[in-house]
NUPA-647208 format. One record per residue (C-alpha): residue number from 1; residue in one letter; x, z, y. Coordinates in Angstrom, 1 decimal, decimal comma, padded with zeros to 4 digits, m for minus. Example, Ala and Ser with C-alpha at 12.3 -4.5 7.8 and 13.67 -1.06 7.14 Angstrom:
// NUPA-647208
{1; "A"; {012,3; 007,8; m004,5}};
{2; "S"; {013,7; 007,1; m001,1}};
***
This chain:
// NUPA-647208
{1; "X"; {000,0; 000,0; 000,0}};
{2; "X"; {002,8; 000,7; 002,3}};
{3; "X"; {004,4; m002,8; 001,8}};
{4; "X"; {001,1; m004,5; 001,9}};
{5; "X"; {000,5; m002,4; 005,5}};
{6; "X"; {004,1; m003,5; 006,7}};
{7; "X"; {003,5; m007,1; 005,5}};
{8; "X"; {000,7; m006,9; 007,3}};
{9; "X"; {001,9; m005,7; 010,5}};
{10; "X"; {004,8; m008,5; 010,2}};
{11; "X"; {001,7; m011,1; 010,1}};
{12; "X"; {000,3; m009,7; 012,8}};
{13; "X"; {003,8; m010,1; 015,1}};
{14; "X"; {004,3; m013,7; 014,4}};
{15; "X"; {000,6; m015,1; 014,5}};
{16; "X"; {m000,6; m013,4; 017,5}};
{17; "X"; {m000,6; m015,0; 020,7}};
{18; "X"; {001,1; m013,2; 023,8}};
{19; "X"; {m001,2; m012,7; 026,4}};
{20; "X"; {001,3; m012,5; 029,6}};
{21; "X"; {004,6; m014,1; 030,1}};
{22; "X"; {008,0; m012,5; 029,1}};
{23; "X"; {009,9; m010,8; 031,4}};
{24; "X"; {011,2; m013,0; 033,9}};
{25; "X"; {010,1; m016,1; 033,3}};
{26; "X"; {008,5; m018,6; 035,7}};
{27; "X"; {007,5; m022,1; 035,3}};
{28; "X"; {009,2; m025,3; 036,6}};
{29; "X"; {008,5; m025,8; 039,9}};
{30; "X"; {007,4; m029,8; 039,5}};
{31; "X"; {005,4; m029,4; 036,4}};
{32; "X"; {002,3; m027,3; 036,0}};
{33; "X"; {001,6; m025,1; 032,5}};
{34; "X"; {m000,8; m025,8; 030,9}};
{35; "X"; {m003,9; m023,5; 031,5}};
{36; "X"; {m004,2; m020,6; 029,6}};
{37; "X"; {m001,1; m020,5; 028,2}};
{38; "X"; {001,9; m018,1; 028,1}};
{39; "X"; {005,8; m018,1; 028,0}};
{40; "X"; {007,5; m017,0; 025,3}};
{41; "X"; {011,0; m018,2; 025,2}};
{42; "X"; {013,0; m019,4; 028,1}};
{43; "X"; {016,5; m020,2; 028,7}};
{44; "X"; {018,8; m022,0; 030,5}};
{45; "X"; {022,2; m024,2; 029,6}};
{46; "X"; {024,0; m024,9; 032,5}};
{47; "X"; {025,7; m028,0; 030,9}};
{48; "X"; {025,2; m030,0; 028,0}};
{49; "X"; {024,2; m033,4; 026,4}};
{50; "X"; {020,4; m034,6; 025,5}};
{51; "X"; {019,5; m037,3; 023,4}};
{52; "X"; {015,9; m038,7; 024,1}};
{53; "X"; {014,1; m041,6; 021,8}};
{54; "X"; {012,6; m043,6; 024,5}};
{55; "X"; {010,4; m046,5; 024,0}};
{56; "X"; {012,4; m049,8; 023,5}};
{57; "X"; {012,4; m052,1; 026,3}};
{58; "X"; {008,5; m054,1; 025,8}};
{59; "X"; {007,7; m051,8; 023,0}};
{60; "X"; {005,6; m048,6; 022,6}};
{61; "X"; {008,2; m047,5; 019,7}};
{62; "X"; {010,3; m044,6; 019,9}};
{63; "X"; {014,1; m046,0; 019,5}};
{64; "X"; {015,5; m043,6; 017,5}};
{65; "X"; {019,1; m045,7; 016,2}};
{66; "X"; {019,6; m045,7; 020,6}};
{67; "X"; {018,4; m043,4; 022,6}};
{68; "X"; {018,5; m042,1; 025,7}};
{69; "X"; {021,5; m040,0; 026,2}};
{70; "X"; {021,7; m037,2; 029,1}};
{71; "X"; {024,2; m035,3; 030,6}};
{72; "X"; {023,3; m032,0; 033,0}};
{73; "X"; {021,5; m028,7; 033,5}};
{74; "X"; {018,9; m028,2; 030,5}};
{75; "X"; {016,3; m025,8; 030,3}};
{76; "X"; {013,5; m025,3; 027,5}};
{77; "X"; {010,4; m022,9; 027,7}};
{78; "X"; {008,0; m022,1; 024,8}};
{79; "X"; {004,6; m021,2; 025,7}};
{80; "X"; {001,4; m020,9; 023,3}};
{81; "X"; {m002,2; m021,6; 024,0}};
{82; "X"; {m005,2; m021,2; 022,0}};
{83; "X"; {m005,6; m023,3; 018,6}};
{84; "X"; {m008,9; m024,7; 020,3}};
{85; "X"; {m006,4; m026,8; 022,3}};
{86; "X"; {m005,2; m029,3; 019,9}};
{87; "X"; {m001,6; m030,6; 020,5}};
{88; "X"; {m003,2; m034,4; 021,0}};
{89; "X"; {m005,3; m032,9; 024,0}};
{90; "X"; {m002,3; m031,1; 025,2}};
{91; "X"; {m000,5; m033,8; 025,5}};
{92; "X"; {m003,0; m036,1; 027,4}};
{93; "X"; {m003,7; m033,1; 030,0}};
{94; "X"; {m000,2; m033,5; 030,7}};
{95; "X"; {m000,2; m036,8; 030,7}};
{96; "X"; {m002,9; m037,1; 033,2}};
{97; "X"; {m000,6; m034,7; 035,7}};
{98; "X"; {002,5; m036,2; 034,6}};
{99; "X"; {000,3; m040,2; 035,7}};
{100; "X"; {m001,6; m038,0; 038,9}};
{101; "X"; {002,1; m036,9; 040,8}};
{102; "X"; {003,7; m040,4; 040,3}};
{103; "X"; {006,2; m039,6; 037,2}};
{104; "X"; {007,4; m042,1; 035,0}};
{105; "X"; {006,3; m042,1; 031,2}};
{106; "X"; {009,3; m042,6; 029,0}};
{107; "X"; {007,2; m041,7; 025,8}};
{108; "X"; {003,9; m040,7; 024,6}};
{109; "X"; {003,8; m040,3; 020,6}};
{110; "X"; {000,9; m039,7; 019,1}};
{111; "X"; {000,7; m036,9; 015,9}};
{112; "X"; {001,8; m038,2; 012,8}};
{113; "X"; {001,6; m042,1; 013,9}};
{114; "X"; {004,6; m042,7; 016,2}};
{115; "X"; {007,5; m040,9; 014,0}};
{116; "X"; {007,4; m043,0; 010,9}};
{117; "X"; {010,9; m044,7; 012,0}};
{118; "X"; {012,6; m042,1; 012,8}};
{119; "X"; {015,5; m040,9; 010,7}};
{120; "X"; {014,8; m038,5; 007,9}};
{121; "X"; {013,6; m035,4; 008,9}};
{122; "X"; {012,2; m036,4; 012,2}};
{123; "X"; {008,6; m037,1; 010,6}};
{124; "X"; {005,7; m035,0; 012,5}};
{125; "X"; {008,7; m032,3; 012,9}};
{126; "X"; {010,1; m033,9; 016,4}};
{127; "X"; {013,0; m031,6; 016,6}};
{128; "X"; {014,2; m031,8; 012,9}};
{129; "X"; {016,9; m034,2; 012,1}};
{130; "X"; {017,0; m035,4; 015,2}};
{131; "X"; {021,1; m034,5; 016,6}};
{132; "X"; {020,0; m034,9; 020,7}};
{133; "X"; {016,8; m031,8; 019,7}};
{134; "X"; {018,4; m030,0; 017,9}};
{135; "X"; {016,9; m026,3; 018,0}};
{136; "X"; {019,6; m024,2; 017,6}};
{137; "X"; {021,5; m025,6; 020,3}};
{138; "X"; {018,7; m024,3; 022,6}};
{139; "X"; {017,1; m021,6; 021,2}};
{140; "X"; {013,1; m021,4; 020,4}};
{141; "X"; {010,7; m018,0; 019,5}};
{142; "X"; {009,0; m020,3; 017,0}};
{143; "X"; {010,0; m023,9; 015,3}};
{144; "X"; {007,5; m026,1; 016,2}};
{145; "X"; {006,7; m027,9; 012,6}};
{146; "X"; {004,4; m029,9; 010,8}};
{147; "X"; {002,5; m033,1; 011,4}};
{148; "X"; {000,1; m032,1; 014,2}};
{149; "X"; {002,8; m033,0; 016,5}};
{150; "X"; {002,5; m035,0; 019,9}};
{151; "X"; {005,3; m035,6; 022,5}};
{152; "X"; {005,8; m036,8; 025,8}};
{153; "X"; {008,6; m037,6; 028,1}};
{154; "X"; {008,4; m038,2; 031,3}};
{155; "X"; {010,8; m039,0; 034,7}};
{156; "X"; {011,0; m037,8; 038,1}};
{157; "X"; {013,7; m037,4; 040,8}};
{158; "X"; {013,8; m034,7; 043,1}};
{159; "X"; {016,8; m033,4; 045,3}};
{160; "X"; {019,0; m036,1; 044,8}};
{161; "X"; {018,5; m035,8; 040,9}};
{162; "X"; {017,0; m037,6; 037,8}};
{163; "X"; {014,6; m035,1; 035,9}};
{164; "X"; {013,4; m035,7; 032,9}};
{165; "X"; {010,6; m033,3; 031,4}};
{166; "X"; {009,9; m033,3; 027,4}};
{167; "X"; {007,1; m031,6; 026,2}};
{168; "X"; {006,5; m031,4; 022,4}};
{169; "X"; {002,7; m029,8; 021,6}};
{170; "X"; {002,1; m028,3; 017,8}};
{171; "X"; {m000,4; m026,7; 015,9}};
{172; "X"; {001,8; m022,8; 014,8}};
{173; "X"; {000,1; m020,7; 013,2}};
{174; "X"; {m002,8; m019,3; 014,6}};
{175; "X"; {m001,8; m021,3; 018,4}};
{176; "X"; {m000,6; m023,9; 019,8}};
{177; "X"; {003,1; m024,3; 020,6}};
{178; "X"; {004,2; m026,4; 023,6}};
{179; "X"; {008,0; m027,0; 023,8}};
{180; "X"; {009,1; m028,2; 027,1}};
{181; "X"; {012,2; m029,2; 027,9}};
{182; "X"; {013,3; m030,3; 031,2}};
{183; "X"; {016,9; m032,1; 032,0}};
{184; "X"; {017,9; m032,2; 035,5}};
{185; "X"; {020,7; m035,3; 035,8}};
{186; "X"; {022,9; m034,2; 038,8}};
{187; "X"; {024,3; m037,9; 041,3}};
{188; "X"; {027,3; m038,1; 041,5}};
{189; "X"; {029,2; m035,5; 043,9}};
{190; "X"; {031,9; m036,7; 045,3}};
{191; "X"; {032,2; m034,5; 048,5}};
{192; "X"; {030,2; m035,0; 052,5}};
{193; "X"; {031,7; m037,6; 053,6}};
{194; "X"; {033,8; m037,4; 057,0}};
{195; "X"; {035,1; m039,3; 059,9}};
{196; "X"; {039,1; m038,0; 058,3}};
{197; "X"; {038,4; m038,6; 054,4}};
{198; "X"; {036,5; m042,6; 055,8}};
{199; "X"; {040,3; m042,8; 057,4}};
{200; "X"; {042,1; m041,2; 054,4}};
{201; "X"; {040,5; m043,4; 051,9}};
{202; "X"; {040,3; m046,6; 054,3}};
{203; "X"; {044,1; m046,7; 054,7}};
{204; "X"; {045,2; m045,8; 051,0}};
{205; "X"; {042,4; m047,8; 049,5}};
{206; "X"; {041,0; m050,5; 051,9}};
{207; "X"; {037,5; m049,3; 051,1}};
{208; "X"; {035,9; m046,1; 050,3}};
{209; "X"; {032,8; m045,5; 048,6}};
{210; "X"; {029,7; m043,4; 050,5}};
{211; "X"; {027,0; m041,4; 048,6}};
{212; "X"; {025,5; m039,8; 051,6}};
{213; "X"; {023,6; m042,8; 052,5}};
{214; "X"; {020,0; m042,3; 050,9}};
{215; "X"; {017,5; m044,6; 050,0}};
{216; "X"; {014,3; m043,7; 047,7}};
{217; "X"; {014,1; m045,9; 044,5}};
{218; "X"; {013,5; m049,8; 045,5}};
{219; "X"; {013,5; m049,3; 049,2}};
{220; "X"; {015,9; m050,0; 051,8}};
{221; "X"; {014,6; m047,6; 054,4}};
{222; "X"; {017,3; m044,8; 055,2}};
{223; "X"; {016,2; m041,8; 054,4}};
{224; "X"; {016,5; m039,1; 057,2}};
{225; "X"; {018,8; m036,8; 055,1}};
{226; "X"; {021,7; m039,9; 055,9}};
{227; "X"; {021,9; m038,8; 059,6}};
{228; "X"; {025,5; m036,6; 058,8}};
{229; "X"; {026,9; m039,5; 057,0}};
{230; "X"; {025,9; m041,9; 059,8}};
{231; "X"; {027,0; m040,1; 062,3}};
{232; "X"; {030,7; m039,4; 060,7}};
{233; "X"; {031,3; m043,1; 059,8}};
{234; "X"; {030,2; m044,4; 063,4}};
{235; "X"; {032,9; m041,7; 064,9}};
{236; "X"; {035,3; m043,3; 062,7}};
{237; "X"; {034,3; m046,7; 063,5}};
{238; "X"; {034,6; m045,9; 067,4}};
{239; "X"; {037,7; m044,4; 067,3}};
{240; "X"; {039,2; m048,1; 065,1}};
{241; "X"; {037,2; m050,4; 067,7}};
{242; "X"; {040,0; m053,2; 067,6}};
{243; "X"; {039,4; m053,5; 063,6}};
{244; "X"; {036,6; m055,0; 061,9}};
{245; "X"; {034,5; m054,0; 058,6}};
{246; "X"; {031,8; m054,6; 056,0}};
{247; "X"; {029,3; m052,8; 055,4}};
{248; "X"; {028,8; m053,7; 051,1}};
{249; "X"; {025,6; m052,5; 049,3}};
{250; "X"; {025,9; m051,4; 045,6}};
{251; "X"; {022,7; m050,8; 042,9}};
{252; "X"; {022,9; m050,1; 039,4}};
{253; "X"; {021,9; m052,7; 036,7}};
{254; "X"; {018,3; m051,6; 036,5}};
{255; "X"; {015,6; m053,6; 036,8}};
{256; "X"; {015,7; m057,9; 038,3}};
{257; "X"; {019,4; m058,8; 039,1}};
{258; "X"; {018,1; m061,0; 042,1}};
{259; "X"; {015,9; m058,4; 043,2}};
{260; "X"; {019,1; m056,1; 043,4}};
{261; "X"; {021,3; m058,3; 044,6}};
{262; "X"; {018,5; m058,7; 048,0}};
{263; "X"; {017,8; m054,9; 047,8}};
{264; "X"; {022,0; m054,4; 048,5}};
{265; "X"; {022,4; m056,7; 051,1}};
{266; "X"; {018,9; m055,4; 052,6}};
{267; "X"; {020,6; m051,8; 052,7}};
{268; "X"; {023,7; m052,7; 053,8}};
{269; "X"; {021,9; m054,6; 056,7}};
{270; "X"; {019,9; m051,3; 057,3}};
{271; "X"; {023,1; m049,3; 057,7}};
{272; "X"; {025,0; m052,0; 060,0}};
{273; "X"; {021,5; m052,4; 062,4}};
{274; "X"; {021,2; m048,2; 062,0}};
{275; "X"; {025,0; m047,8; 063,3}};
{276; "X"; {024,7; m050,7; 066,2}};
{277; "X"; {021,3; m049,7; 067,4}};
{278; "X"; {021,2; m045,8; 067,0}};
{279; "X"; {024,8; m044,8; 067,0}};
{280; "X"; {026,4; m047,3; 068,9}};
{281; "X"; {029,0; m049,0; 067,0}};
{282; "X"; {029,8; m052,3; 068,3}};
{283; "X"; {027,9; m055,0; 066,3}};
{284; "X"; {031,3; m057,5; 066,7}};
{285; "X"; {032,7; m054,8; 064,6}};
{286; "X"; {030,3; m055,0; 061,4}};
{287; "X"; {029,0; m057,3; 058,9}};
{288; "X"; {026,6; m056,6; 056,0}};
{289; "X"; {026,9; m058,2; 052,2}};
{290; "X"; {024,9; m057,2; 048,9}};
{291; "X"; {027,2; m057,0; 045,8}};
{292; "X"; {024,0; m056,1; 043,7}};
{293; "X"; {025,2; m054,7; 040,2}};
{294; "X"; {028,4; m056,9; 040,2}};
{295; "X"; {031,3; m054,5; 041,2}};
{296; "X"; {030,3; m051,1; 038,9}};
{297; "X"; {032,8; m048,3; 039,2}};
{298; "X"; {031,5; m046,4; 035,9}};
{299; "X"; {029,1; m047,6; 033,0}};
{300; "X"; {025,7; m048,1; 033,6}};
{301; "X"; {024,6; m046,4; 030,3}};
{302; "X"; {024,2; m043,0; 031,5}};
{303; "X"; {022,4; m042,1; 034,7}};
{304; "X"; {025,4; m040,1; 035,8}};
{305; "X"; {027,3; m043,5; 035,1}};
{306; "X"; {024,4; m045,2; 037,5}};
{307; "X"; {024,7; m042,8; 040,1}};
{308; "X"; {028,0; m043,8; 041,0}};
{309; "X"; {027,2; m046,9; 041,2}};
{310; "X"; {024,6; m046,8; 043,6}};
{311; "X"; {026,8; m046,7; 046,7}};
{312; "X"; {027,3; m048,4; 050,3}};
{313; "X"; {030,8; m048,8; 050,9}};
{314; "X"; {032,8; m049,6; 054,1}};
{315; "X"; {035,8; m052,1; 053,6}};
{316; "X"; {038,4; m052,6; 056,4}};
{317; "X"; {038,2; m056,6; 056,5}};
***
């Protein structure tokens, strides 16, 4: 009787739902819980790699043999909701938010259907087998497993960073477990740029390379944050009024190569009229060309890689 009552009690511990949050835990600021439910497991990795099975390019299918790899901050919460929520309803509420706020869907597997490719192991379980989801490299209160599994990814940026949000809904028990991992990809740092390191790296390089200058995704309005960097690189530009420069724009591979190549020059145009008309650099000075994708200085495989290769650079001509 005294075993059975401790078994019992055991039971009790894993099936029960919490009904408040663990000690200080909060959500992520850009995505909303789901309602009703509760954290139980949160923590933090300051640095490490994810690997994500995206859809293939013009396919709803997972890629499993390439996916997605990501290098950054990662943090995974584990929150349970009542069984009454199945993990295919989770995952569509979230997909509704994740569709309402403008976020980009990377993946959206159904339970059961959508894993059949994968490699052994991955089945309904989405974190078993799989080496990028692996549990124990991030911790968990309970392993989500089973076949009632649904998933989606989904891609933001905020800050100057890629973020990419995974949440992973399954039945557990006597709950629902969502999973949610979120993967914030830092651009690349490379230090505020300044009117002494635009002359350091002019006269040892020719060129040097600005990431200060900000642009939102497809656009080549300057975004108000660029105002430091402007102003910096038209002191220096004043202060070497008998030389002459370009003003080159830089994208990364993604997307239409003509549409990059006219979204470079457009930005470098947008810099050269924002310098001549707001900061007074003289427009004899300056000319403005688009190098598109063509001149990468690290692979476009990774979005740290792609990062660095979204750039404006100035070149002493």
């Amino acid at each position: 009787m005294f075993v059975l009552a401790i078994i019992m009690l055991m039971a009790i511990g894993v099936n029960a739902q919490r009904t408040s949050d663990i000690a200080g835990a909060k959500d992520y600021p850009l995505v909303s819980r789901f309602d009703g439910s509760v954290i139980e497991f949160y923590k933090q990795v300051k640095w490490d790699t994810y690997k994500l099975p995206v859809y293939l390019d013009n396919s709803n299918k997972p890629n499993y043999k390439k996916p997605l790899v990501l290098e950054g901050k990662i943090q995974r919460w584990q929150y349970s909701v009542s069984p009454d929520n199945n993990p295919a309803y989770v995952i569509r509420n979230f997909q509704k938010a994740f569709e309402d706020k403008g976020y980009k869907i990377l993946l959206n597997a159904k339970p059961g259907v959508d894993f059949e490719e994968g490699p052994a192991g991955f089945g309904g379980d989405f974190y078993g087998g799989f080496e990028g989801l692996h549990l124990d490299r991030f911790g968990f209160a309970y392993k989500p497993i089973g076949n009632n599994t649904a998933v989606i990814i989904a891609k933001t940026n905020a800050n100057g960073k890629d973020i990419y949000i995974v949440e992973v809904a399954s039945s557990f028990s006597n709950t629902t477990l969502i999973t949610q991992d979120v993967i914030e990809v830092e651009e690349a740092q490379t230090g505020k740029v300044t009117a002494k390191s635009l002359a350091d790296g002019i006269t040892k390089n020719g060129h040097i390379a600005v990431y200060d200058i900000l642009f939102d995704p497809g656009k080549s309005e300057i975004k108000s944050e660029s105002s430091a960097a402007l102003k910096e690189i038209a002191d220096y530009l004043k202060a070497n009024a008998n030389k002459h420069f370009a003003i080159v724009g830089h994208t990364d591979n993604t997307g239409d190569f003509q549409a990059n190549m006219k979204l470079s020059q457009d930005r470098a145009t947008a810099v050269m009229n924002i310098l001549v008309n707001d900061y007074g650099v003289n427009a004899g000075q300056l000319k403005a060309y688009g190098n598109g994708c063509l001149a990468p200085v690290a692979s476009n495989s990774t979005d740290a890689g792609k990062a660095k290769n979204r750039r404006v650079e100035i070149v002493e001509l």
